[in-house]
C-alpha positions in Angstrom: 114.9 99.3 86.9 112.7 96.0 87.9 114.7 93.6 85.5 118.5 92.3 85.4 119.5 90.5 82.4 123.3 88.4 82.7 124.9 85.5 80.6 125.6 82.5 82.8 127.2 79.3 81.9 124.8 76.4 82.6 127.5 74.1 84.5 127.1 77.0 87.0 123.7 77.5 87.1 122.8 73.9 87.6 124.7 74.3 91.3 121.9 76.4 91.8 118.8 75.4 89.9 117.6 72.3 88.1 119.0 72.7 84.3 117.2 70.6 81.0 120.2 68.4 80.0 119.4 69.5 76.6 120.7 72.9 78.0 123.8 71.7 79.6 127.6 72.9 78.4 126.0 76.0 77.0 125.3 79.6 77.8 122.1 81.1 79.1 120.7 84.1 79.4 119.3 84.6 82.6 116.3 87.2 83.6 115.8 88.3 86.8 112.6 90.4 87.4 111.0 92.1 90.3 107.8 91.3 90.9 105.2 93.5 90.6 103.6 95.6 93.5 100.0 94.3 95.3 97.8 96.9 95.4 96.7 97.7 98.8 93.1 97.7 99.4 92.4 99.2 102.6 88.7 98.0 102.2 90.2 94.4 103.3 91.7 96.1 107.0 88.5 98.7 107.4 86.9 96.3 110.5 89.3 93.6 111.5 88.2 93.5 115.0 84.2 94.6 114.0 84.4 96.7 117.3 81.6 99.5 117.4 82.7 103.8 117.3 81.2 103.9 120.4 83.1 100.9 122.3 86.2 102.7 121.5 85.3 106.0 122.2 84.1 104.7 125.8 87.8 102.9 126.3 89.5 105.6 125.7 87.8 108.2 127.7 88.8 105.5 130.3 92.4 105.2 129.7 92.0 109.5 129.8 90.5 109.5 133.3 93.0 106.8 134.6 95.6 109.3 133.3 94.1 112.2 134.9 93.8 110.2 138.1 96.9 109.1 138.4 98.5 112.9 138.2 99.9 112.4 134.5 
């Protein structure tokens, strides 16, 4: 369920939010709604840092060989 739907007296809701006077000393149905989901494009995350396959292939075999060296 994305919606709620309650009857609220305006003298209370104008504590909270700015009421039309022309609303005032009545009751009002209030909506409350989720909004809707973004969709995710992953297109927008594909190269954030534009670094090349082959740069980050090389820094990891690194980090390996420093692992290896140090007995891990």
């Amino acid at each position: 369920m994305n919606r709620y739907t309650i009857l609220v007296k305006a003298d209370k809701l104008k504590q909270v939010i700015p009421i039309p006077p022309e609303f005032e000393n009545r009751e009002l149905e209030v909506i409350i709604k989720l909004p809707e989901k973004k969709k995710f494009n992953a297109s927008k995350f594909k190269s954030i840092f534009n670094i090349p396959k082959d740069e980050i292939d090389h820094d990891l075999e690194l980090m390996r060989s420093e692992w290896e060296r140090n007995g891990k």
